[in-house]
C-alpha positions in Angstrom: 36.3 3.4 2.7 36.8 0.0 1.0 40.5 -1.5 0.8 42.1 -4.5 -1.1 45.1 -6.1 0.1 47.0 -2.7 -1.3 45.2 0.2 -0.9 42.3 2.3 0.5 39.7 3.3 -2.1 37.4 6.7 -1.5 34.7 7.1 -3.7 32.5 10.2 -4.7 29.6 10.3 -7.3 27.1 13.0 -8.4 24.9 13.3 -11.4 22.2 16.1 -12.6 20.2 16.9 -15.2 21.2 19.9 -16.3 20.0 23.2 -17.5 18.6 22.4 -20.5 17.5 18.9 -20.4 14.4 17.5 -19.3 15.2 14.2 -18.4 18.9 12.8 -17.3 19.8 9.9 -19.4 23.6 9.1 -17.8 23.8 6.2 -15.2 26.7 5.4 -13.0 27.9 2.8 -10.7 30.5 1.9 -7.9 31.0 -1.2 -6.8 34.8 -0.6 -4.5 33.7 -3.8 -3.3 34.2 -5.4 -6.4 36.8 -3.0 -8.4 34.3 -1.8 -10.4 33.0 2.4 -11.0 31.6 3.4 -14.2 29.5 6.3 -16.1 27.5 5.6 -18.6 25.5 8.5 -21.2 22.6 7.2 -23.1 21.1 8.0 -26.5 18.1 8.1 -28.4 15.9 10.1 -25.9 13.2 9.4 -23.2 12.9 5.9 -22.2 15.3 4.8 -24.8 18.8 6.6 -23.0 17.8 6.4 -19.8 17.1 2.3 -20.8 20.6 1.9 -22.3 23.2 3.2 -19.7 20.9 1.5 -16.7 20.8 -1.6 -18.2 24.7 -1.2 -18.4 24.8 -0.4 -15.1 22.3 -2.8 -13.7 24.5 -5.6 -16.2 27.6 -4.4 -14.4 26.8 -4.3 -10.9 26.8 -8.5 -11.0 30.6 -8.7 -12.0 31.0 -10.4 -8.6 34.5 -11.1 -6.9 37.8 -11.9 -9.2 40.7 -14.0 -8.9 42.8 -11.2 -11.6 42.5 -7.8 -13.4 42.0 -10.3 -16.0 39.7 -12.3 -14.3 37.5 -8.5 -14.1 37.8 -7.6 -17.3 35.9 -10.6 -18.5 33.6 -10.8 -16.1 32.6 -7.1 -17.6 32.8 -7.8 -20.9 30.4 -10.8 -20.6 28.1 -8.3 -18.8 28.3 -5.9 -21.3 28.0 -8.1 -24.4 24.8 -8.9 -22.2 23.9 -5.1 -21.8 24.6 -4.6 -25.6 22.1 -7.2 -26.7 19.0 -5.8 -24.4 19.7 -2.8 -25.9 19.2 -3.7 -29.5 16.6 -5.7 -28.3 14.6 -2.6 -26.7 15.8 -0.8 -29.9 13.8 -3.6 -31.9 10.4 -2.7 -30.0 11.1 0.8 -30.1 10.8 0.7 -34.2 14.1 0.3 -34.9 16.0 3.7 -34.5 19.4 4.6 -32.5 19.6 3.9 -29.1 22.8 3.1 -27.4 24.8 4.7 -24.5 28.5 5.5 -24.1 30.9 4.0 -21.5 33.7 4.7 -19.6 34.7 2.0 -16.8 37.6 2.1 -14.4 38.4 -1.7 -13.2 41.2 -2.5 -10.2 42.3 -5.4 -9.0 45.2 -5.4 -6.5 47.8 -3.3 -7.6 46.8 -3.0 -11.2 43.7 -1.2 -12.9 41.9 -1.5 -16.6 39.9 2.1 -18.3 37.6 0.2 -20.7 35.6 2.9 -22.8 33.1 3.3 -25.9 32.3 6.8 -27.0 33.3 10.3 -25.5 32.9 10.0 -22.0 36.4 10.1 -20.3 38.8 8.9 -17.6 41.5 11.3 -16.6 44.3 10.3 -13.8 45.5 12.6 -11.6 49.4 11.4 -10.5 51.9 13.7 -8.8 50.2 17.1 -9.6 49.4 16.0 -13.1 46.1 15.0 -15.1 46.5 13.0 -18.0 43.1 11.9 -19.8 43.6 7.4 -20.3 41.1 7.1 -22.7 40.8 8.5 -26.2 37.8 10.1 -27.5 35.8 7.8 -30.4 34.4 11.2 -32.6 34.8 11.9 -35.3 36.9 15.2 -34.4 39.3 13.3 -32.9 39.8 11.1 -35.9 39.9 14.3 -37.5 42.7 15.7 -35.5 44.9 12.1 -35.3 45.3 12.3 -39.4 45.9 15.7 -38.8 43.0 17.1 -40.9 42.2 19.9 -38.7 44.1 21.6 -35.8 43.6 21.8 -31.8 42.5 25.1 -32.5 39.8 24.1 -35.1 38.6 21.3 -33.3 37.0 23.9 -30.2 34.6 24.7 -32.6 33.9 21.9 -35.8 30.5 21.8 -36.7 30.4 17.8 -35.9 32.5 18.1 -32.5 30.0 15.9 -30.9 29.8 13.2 -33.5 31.0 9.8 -31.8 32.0 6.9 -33.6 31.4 3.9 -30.9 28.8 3.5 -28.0 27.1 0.1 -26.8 24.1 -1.1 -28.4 24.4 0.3 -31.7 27.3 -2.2 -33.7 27.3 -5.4 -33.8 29.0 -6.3 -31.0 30.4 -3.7 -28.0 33.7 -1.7 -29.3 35.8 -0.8 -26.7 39.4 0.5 -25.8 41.3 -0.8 -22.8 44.4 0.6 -21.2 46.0 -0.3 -18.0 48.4 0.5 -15.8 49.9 -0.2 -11.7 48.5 2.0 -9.3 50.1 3.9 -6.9 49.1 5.5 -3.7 47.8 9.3 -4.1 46.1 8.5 -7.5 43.1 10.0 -8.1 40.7 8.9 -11.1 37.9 10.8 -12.3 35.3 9.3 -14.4 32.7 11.8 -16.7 29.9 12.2 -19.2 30.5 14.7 -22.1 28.7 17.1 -20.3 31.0 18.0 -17.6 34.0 17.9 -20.1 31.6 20.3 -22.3 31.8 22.9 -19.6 35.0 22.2 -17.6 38.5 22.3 -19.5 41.4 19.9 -18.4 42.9 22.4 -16.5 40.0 23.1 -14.6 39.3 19.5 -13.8 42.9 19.1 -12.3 42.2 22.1 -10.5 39.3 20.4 -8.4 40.7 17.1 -8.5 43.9 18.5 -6.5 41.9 21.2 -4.5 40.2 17.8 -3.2 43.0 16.3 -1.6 41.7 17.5 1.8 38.2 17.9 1.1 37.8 14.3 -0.2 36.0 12.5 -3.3 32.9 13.5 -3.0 33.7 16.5 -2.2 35.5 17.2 -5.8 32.5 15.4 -7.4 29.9 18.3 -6.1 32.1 21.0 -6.7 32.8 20.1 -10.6 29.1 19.4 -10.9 28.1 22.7 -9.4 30.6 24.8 -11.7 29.1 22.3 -14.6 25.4 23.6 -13.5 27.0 27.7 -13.1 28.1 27.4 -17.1 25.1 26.2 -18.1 25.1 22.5 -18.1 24.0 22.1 -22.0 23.8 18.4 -20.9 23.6 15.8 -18.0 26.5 16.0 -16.0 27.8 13.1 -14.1 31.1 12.3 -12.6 32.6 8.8 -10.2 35.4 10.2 -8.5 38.0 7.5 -7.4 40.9 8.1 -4.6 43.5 5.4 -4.1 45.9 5.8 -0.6 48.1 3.5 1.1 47.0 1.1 3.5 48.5 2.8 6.4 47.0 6.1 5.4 43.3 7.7 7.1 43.2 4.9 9.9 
């Protein structure tokens, strides 16, 4: 259990491979110490995904200490404009073709908090019974559904559902999203690849968040990763599940 001058923060992580893959290219990271839990899901297969989210991660896990949420944030991006360029770099030497990884990145400082994301991995918050996703997908089904082009209903199963727009490593600089926002105590965060949100529907997720509440964060993390694994796991499947409680709570 880490705390700030605020809150207590519990952390749980898993990860797997799958039941189809033959390698796991997501990477994740939590660093309480320093505000900082991310996933990250490569692309462009063995020993070119696997190199793109660590490097992230490996970039990452220097942020250091902050003075501000603001302070963090560029401390991260600096990192990740770092990450971004080993990646093309690696790219380069592998002949040239797509290799990148998306992000999603959950940064508190004090009282406050930052969800910086690339791609479709997601962040959902769980506040007062009720799961609301922060970031917003970058596909192409999304863009889709925002102009209104296709429905909710067609969107389940679009030929191109998996088609993202953004990911590090593969523009010319990274292209992220950032929203933030004050915690408060009982908040529960729950960062994942694509391939648990493949398998497990929003509903679903708040179900296990909440369930958690006794059993704790790593608790919620192995149970959503073991229903992930029972529906076939098309995909690696991680998750960073984040629990924020007062001060005076779990002494």
């Amino acid at each position: 259990m880490i705390e700030n001058e605020y809150f207590k923060f519990q952390t749980g992580q898993a990860t797997d491979t799958g039941k189809v893959r033959d390698h796991n290219e997501d990477s994740h990271l939590a660093r309480p110490d320093f505000g900082l839990w991310l996933v990250a899901d490569g692309m462009g297969g063995h020993d070119a995904g696997d190199f793109a989210s660590q490097t992230i991660a490996a970039e990452a896990a220097s942020v250091g200490m902050s003075s501000s949420l603001q302070d963090l944030q560029a401390r991260f991006m600096e990192r990740l404009g770092r990450a971004h360029s080993l990646i093309q770099t690696h790219a380069a030497e592998l002949g040239g073709g797509t290799v990148g990884a998306t992000l999603v990145t959950l940064l508190i400082h004090e009282d406050e908090y930052a969800c910086i994301w690339s791609g479709d991995s997601r962040i959902y918050l769980l506040r007062n019974g009720q799961l609301v996703q922060q970031t917003r997908d970058h596909t192409e089904v999304q863009q889709l559904l925002d102009t209104g082009a296709i429905s909710a209903t067609e969107a389940e199963t679009w030929p191109r559902k998996n088609v993202i727009t953004r990911a590090i490593g593969v523009s010319d600089a990274p292209q992220c999203d950032v929203v933030t926002g004050t915690l408060e105590a009982g908040d529960t965060f729950v960062l994942c690849s694509d391939g648990l949100t493949e398998h497990l529907s929003d509903g679903d997720i708040a179900q296990f968040t909440g369930n958690g509440s006794e059993a704790g964060a790593q608790m919620i993390c192995n149970e959503m990763i073991r229903e992930t694994l029972s529906r076939g796991a098309k995909d690696n499947v991680t998750t960073v599940v984040i629990r924020c409680f007062a001060r005076e709570e779990l002494v």
